[in-house]
C-alpha positions as CSV (number, residue, x, y, z in Angstrom):
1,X,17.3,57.2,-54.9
2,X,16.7,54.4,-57.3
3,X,12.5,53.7,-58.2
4,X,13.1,50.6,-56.1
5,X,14.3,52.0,-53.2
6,X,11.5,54.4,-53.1
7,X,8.9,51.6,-53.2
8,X,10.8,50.0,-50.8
9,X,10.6,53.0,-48.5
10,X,7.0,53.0,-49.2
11,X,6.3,49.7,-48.0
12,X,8.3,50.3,-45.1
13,X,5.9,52.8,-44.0
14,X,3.0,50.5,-44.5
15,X,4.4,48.4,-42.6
16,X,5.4,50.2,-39.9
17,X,2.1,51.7,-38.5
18,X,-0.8,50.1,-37.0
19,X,-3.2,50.9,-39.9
20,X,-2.5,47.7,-41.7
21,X,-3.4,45.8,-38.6
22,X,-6.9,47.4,-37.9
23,X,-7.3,46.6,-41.3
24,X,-6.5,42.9,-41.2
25,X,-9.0,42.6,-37.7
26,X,-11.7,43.9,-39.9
27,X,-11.2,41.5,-42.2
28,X,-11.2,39.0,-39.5
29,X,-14.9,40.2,-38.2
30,X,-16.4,40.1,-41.8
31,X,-15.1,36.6,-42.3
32,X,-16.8,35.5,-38.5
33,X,-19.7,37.2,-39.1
34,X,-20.1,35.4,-42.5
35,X,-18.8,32.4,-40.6
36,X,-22.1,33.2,-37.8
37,X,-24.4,33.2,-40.8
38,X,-23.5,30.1,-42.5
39,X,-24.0,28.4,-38.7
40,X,-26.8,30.4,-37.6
41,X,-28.5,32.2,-40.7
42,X,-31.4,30.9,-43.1
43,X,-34.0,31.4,-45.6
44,X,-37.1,33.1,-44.7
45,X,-38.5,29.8,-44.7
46,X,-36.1,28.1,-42.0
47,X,-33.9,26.2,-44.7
48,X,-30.4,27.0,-46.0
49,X,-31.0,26.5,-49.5
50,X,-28.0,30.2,-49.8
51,X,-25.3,27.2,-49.2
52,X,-26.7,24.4,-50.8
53,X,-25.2,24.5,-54.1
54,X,-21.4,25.1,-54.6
55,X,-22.4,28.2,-57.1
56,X,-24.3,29.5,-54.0
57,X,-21.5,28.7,-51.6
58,X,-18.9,30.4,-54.0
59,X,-21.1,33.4,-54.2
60,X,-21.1,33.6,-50.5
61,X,-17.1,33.7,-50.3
62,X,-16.7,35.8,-53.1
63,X,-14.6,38.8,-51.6
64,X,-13.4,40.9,-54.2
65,X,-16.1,43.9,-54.4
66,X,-15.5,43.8,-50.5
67,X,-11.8,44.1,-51.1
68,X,-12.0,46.9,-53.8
69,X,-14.2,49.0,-51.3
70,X,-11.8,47.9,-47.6
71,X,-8.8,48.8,-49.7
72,X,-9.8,51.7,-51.6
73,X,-9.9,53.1,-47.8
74,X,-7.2,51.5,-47.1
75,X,-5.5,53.5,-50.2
76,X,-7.4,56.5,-49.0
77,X,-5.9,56.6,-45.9
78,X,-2.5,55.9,-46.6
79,X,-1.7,58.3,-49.0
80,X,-3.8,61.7,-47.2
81,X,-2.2,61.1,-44.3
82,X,1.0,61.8,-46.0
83,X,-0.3,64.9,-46.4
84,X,-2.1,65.4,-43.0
85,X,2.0,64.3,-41.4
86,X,3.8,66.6,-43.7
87,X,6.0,62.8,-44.2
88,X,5.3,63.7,-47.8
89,X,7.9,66.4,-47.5
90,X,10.7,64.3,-46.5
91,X,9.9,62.0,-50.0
92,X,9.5,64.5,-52.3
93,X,13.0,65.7,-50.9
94,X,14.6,62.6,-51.4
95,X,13.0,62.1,-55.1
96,X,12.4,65.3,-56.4
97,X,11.1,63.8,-59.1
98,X,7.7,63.7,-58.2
99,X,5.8,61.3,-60.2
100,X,8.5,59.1,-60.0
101,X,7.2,58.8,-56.4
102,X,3.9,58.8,-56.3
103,X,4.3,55.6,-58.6
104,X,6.3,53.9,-55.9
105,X,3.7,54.9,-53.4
106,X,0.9,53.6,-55.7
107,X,3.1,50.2,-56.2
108,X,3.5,50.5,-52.6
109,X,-0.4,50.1,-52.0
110,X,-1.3,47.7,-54.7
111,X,1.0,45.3,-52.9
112,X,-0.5,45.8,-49.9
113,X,-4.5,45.8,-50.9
114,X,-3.7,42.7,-52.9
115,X,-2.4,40.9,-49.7
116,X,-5.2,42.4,-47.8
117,X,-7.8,41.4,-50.3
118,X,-6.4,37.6,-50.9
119,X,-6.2,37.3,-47.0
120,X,-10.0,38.8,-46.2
121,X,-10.9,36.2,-49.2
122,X,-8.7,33.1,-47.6
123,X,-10.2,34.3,-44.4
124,X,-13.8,34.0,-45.5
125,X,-13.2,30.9,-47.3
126,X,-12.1,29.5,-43.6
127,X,-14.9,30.9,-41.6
128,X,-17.6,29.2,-44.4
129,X,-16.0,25.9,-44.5
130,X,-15.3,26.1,-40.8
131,X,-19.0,26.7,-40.0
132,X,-20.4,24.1,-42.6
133,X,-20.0,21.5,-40.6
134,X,-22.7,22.4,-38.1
135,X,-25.1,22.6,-41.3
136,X,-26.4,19.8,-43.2
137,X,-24.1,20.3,-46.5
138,X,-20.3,19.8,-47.2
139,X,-17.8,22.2,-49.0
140,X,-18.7,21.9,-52.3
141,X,-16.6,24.9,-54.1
142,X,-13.6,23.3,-56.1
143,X,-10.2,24.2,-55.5
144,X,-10.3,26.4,-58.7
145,X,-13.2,28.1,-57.6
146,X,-11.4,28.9,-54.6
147,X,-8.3,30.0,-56.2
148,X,-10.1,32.4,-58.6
149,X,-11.8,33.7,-55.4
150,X,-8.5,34.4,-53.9
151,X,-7.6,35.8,-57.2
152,X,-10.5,38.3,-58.0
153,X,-9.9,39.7,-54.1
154,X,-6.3,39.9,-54.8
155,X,-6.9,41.9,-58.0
156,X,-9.8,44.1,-56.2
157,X,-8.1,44.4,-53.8
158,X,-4.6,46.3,-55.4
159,X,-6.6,48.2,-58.2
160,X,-8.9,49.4,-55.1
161,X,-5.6,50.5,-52.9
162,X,-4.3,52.1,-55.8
163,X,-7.9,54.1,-56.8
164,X,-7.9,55.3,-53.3
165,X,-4.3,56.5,-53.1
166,X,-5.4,58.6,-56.0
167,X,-8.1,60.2,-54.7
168,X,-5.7,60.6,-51.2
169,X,-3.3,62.4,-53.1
170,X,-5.5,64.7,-54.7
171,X,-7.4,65.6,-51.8
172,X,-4.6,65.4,-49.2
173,X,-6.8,65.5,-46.3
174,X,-7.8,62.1,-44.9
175,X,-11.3,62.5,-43.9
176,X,-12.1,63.9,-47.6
177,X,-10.1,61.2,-49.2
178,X,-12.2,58.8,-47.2
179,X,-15.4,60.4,-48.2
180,X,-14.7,60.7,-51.7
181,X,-13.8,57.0,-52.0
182,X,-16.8,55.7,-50.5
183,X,-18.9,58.1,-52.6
184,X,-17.4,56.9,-55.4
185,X,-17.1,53.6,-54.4
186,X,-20.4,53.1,-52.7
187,X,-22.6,56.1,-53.5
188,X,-22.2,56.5,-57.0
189,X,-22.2,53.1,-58.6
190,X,-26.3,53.0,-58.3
191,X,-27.0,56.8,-59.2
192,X,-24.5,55.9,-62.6
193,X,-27.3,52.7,-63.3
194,X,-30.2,54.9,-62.8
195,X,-29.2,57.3,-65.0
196,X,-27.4,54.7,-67.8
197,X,-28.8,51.3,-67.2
198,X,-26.5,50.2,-69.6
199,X,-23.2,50.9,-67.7
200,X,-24.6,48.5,-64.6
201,X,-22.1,45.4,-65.7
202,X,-19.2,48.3,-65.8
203,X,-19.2,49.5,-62.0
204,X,-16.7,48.4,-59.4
205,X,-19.2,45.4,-57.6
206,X,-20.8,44.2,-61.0
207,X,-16.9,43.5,-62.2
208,X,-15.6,42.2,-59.2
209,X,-18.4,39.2,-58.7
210,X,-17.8,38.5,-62.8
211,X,-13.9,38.5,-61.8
212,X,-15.0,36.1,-58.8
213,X,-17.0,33.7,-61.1
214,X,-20.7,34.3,-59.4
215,X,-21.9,36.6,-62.4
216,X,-21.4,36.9,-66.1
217,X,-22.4,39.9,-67.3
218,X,-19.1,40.6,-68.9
219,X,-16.1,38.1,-70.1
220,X,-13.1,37.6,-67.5
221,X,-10.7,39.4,-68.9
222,X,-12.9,42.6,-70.0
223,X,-14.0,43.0,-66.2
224,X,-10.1,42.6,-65.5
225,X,-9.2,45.3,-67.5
226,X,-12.3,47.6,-66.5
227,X,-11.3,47.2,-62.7
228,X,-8.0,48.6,-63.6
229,X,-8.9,51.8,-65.4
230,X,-11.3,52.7,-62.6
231,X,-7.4,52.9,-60.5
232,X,-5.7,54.0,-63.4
233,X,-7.7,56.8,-64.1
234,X,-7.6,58.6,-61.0
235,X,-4.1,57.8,-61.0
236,X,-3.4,59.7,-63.9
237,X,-5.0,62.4,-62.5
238,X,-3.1,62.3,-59.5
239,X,0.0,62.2,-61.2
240,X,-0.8,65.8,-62.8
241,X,-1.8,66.9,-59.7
242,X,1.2,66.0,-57.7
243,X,3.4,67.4,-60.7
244,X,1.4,70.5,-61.3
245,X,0.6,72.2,-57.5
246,X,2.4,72.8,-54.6
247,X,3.3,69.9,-52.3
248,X,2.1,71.9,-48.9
């Protein structure tokens, strides 16, 4: 079987379960609940002075830490239940090669947390401008800021799938998988600044908002390239794994 055939495959069993759509209805209950606090929220003071500016309004759409976290359980989930189903069997039969699969299966979910993370960005984009107009300010983000929005979430959102398919595959059961990406994910990233202040503009939320254009504590491209190697790390690792131990 060809590498594009198994990444096919992959997708195809994506695609085929419900998981992506409880996914894609949570994205649509974080975009109306941001849509409810744009209509209904304000300052402790009674104004609204967190949409008044387009940089505020930006960083109130900005997705992309939102889609590296959804997807990396996303990611998680897809890969350990391969494991829970024994479906893994049937792949690893059909490309013996095992590495060679577990890199379609990675390619697999980037695809899919990229399309997840662009759409819980487009949707949250909607819900904010939908909601503005019972406010007393307009849409003021430009259509690049939108776009590189849409971008950063796409991005977070793939190397996010990926991280938690690695983490899946190592631990092979989903509940741990699921754990271990929102320790890592959620629990760690504050305990890593208290102990090295200096790595605060390195974790997974600090790169996404610079990738988003709402912070700037590191260029563009350098928080780019960071958000990969925290998914192509772990893949690495899984990539041993998978070809080093047993697959049941």
């Amino acid at each position: 079987m060809t590498w594009t055939n198994l990444a096919r495959s992959e997708i195809r069993k994506l695609t085929t379960t419900r998981m992506p759509m409880v996914f894609v209805a949570v994205l649509v209950v974080l975009a109306a609940l941001n849509g409810f606090a744009v209509a209904a929220g304000t300052d402790m003071d009674g104004s609204k002075t967190f949409i008044s500016t387009s940089a505020d309004q930006q960083s109130l759409m900005a997705f992309a830490a939102n889609a590296l976290m959804i997807t990396g359980l996303f990611g998680a989930i897809a890969a350990a239940r391969e494991y829970g189903h024994n479906t893994v069997i049937a792949t690893y039969l059909a490309a013996p090669r095992r590495g060679r699969a577990l890199r379609a299966q990675l390619a697999a979910v980037a695809v899919g947390g990229a399309i997840l993370g662009a759409l819980g960005a487009a949707l949250t984009i909607s819900a904010v401008a939908a909601s503005l107009p019972a406010t007393d300010f307009g849409f003021m983000v430009s259509a690049g800021g939108v776009a590189r929005v849409i971008a950063a979430s796409a991005w977070g959102g793939a190397t996010g799938a990926v991280f938690g398919a690695a983490i899946g595959t190592v631990v092979r059961n989903t509940g741990g998988a699921v754990a271990g990406a929102v320790l890592v994910l959620v629990f760690a990233p504050p305990l890593i600044i208290q102990l090295a202040s200096d790595a605060a503009p390195w974790v997974p939320n600090a790169l996404a908002n610079v990738a988003s254009g709402v912070a700037d504590d590191t260029s563009v491209v350098a928080a780019g390239v960071a958000m990969a190697l925290w998914a192509l790390i772990p893949a690495l690792i899984a990539l041993q794994v998978v070809r080093r131990t047993d697959v049941v």
